[in-house]
C-alpha positions in Angstrom: 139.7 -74.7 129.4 139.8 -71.7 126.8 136.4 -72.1 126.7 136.2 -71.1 130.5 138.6 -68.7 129.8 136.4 -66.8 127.0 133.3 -66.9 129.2 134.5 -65.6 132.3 136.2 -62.2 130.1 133.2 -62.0 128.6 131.4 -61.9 131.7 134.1 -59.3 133.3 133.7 -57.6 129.8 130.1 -57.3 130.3 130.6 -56.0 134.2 132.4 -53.4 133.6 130.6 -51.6 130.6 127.1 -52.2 132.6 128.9 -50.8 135.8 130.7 -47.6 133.5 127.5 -46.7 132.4 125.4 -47.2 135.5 127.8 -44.9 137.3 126.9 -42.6 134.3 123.4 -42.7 134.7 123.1 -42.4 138.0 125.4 -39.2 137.5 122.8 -38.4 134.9 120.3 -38.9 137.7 121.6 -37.0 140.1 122.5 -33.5 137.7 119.1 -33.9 136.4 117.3 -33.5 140.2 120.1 -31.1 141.8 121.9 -29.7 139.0 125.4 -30.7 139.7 127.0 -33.9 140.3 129.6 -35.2 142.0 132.2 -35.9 138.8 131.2 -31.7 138.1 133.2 -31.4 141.6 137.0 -32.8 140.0 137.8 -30.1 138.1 136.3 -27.2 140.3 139.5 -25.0 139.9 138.7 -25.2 136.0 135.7 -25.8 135.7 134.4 -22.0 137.3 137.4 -19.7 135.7 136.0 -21.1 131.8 132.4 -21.3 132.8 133.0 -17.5 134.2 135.1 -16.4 131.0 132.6 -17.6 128.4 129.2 -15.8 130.2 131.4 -13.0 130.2 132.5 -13.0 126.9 129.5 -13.2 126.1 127.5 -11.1 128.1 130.3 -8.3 126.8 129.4 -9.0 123.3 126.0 -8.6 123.9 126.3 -5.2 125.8 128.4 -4.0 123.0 125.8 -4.9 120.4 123.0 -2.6 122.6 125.5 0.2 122.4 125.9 -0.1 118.5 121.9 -0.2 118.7 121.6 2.7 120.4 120.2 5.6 118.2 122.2 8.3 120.3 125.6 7.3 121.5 126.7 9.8 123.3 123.3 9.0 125.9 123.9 8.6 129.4 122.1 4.8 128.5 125.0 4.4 126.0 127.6 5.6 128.3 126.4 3.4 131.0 126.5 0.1 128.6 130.0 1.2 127.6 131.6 1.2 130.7 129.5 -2.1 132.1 131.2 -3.4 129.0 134.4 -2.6 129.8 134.1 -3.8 133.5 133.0 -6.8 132.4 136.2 -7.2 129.5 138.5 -6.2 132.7 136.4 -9.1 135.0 136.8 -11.6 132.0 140.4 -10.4 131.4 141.2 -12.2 135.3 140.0 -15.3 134.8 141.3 -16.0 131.5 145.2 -15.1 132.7 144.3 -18.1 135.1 143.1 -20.2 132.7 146.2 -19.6 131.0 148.4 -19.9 134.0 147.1 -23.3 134.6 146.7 -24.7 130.9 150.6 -23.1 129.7 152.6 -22.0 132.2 152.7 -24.7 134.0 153.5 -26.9 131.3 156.4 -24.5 130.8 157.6 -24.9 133.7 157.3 -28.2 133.6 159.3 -28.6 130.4 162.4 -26.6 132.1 161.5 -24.1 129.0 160.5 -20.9 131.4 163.0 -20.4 135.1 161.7 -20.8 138.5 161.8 -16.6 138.1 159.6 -16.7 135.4 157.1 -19.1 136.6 156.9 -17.0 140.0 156.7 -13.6 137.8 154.0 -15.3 135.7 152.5 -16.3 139.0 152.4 -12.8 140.9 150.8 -11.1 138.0 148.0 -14.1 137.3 147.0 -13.9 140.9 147.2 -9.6 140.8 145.0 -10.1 137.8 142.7 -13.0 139.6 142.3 -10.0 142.4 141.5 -7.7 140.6 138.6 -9.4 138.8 136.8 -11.0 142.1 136.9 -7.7 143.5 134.8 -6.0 140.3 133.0 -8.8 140.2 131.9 -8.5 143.4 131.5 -4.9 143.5 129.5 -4.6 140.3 127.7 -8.0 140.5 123.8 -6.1 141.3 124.7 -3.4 138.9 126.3 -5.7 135.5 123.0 -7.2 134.6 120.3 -3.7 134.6 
């Protein structure tokens, strides 16, 4: 009978890492021919906000590396690069207070170690902030990259 026993795990054992990694590649699949896939999807409310705040980070260190490479600074070129910097610091600025809304507050909250006050001040000002930077972006979107 333990005999039996040993078989039929192993043969459960065996189903389920062929049917983990199946579901894997056929998630592989599928990001490979549309770029996304359906797992990308579960953490959507994170998943844009960090994606957003690293390109932006980014992008901002890069435009303030062309400024320091600028021969003249006080050009209307460098001037330009300055202040698409700093738009895109204030943009960057909006999704990060999210990102930290979701990944501390919360748990503070949680914890009873920050008040319902708190958490709704906290709150307020993440979503001012969240504003704030969707509107820039979408104002300056065309204009931030030339």
């Amino acid at each position: 009978m333990k005999i039996i026993t040993d078989i039929l795990d192993w043969f459960y054992e065996t189903y389920r890492v062929l049917r983990y990694n199946v579901v894997h590649i056929k998630n592989l699949i599928h990001k490979a021919k549309h770029g996304w896939c359906v797992e990308d999807t579960w953490e959507l409310d994170e998943t844009i906000p960090t994606y957003l705040s690293n390109v932006l980070g980014e992008f901002s260190s890069q435009l303030d590396g062309e400024v320091k490479d600028t021969e003249d600074t006080f050009s209307e070129y460098a001037k330009n690069l300055t202040k698409k910097s700093e738009t895109v610091k204030t943009i960057k600025e909006g999704f990060d207070d999210y990102l930290m809304f979701n990944n501390e507050t919360y748990f503070l909250y949680a914890t009873g170690e920050i008040t319902k006050k708190e958490f709704n001040k906290e709150e307020a000002r993440m979503k001012k902030n969240l504003a704030r930077s969707f509107k820039l972006l979408e104002k300056n979107l065309g204009n931030l990259w030339w």
